[in-house]
N, CA, C and O of each residue as an XYZ file, in Angstrom:
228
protein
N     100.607     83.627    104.701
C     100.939     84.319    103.487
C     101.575     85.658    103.841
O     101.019     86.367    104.680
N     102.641     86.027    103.289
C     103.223     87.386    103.222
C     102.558     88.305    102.648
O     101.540     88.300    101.957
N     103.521     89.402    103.155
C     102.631     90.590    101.936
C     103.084     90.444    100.692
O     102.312     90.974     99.893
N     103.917     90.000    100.242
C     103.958     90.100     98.874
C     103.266     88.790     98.067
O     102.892     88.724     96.896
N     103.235     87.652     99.262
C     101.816     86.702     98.116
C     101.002     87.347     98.177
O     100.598     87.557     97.033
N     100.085     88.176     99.336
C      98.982     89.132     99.062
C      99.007     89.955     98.012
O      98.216     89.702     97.103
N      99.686     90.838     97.910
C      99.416     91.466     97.201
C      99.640     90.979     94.966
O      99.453     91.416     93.830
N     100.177     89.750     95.809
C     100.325     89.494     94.263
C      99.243     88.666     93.861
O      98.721     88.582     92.749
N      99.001     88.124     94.813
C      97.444     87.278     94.119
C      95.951     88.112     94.048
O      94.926     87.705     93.500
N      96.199     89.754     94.969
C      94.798     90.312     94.516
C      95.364     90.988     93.021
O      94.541     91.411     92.209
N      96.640     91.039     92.779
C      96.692     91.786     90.909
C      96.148     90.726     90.106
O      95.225     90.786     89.293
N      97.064     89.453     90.558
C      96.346     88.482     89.745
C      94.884     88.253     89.647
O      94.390     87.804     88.612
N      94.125     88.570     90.767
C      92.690     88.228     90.626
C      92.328     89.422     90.182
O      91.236     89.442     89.613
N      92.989     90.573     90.275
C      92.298     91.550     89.131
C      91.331     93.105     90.542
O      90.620     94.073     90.271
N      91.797     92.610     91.782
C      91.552     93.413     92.976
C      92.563     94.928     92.781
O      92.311     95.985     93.359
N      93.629     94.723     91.910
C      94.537     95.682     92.326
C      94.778     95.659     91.245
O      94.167     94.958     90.439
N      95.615     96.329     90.992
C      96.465     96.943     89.135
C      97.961     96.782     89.246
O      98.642     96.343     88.320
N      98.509     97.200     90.562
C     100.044     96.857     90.390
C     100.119     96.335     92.502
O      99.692     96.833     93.544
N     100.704     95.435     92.215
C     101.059     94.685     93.315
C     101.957     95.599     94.462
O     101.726     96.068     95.577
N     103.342     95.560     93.331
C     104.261     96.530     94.156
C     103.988     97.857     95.300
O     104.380     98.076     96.446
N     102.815     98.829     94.003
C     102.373     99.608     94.405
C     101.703     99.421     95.734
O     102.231     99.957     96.708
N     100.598     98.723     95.891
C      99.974     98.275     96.999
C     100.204     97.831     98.378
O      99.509     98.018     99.377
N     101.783     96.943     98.177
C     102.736     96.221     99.166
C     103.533     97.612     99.875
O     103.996     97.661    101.014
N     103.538     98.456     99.078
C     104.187     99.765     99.523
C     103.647    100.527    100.243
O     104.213    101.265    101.050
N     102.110    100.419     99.976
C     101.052    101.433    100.615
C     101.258    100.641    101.886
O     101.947    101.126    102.784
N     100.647     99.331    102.027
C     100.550     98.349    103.424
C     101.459     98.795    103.958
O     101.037     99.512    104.865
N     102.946     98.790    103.914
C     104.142     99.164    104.297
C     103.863    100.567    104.691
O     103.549    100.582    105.882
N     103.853    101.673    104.199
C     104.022    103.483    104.667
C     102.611    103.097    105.843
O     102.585    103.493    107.008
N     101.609    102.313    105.232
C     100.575    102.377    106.535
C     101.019    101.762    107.648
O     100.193    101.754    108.560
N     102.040    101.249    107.872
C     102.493    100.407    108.775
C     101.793     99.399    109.436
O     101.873     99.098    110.627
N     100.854     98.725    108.259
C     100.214     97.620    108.476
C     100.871     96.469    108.189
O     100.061     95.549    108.304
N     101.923     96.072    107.877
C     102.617     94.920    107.248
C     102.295     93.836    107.933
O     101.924     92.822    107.342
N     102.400     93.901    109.419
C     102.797     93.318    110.231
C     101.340     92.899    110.823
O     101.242     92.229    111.852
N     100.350     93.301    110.165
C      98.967     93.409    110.854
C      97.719     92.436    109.866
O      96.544     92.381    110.232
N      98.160     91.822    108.773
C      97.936     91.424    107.919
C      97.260     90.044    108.812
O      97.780     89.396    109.720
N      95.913     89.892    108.167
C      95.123     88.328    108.864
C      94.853     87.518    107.477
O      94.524     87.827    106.332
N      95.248     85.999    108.364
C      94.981     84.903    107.356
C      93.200     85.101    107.128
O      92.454     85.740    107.869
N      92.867     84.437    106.028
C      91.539     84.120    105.874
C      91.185     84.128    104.319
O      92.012     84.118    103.408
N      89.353     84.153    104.150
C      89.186     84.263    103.205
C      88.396     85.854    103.132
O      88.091     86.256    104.255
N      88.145     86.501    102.351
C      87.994     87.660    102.441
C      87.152     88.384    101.225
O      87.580     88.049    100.120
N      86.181     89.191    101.194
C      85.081     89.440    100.033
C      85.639     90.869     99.549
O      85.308     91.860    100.200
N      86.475     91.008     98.428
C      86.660     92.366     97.806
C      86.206     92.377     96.508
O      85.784     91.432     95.842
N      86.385     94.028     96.084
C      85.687     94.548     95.120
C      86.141     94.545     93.934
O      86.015     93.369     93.593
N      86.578     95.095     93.105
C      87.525     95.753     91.716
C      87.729     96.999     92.186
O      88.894     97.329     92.407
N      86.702     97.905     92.425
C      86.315     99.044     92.551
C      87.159     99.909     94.095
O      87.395    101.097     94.316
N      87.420     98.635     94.914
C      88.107     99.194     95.797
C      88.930    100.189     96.333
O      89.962     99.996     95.690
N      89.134    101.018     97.000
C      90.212    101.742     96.997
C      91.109    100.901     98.373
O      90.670    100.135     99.230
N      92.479    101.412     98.143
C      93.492    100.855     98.656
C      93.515    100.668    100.070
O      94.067     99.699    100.590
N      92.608    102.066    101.059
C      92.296    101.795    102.401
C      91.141    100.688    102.485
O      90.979     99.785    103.306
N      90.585    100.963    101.650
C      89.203     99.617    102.445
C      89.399     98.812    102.081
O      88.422     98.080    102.241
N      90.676     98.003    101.256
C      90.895     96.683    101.092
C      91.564     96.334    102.029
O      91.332     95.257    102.578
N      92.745     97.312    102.518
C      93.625     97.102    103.889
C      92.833     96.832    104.818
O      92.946     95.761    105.414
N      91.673     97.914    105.208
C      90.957     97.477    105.895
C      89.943     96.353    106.373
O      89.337     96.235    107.438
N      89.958     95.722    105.453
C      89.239     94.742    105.337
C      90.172     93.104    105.832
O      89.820     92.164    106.544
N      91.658     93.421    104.932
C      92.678     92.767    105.148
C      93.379     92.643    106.763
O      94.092     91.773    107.263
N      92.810     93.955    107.319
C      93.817     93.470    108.737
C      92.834     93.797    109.695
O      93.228     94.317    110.739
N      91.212     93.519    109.482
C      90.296     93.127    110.591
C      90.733     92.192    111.414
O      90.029     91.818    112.353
């Protein structure tokens, strides 16, 4: 999955509020490229580093 199915299926599940926004952050963090397949336990409440973080364990 890319970053932009990522990030579009955590808006859709309601993890994030705007997709774009998020795909942008991954990007300036220069995590794009660091992104792991799997399944993965997030919050609503999240903020944008500890979902990344969680995302590119």
């Amino acid at each position: 999955m890319g970053t932009t199915e990522i990030t579009n299926t955590l808006q859709k599940d309601g993890i994030i509020s705007d997709a774009r926004e998020f795909e942008q952050y991954i990007i300036d963090q220069g995590q794009a490229t660091r992104l792991q397949n799997g399944s993965f336990t997030l919050q609503k409440d999240m903020s944008y580093a500890a979902i990344l973080k969680a995302l590119t364990k």
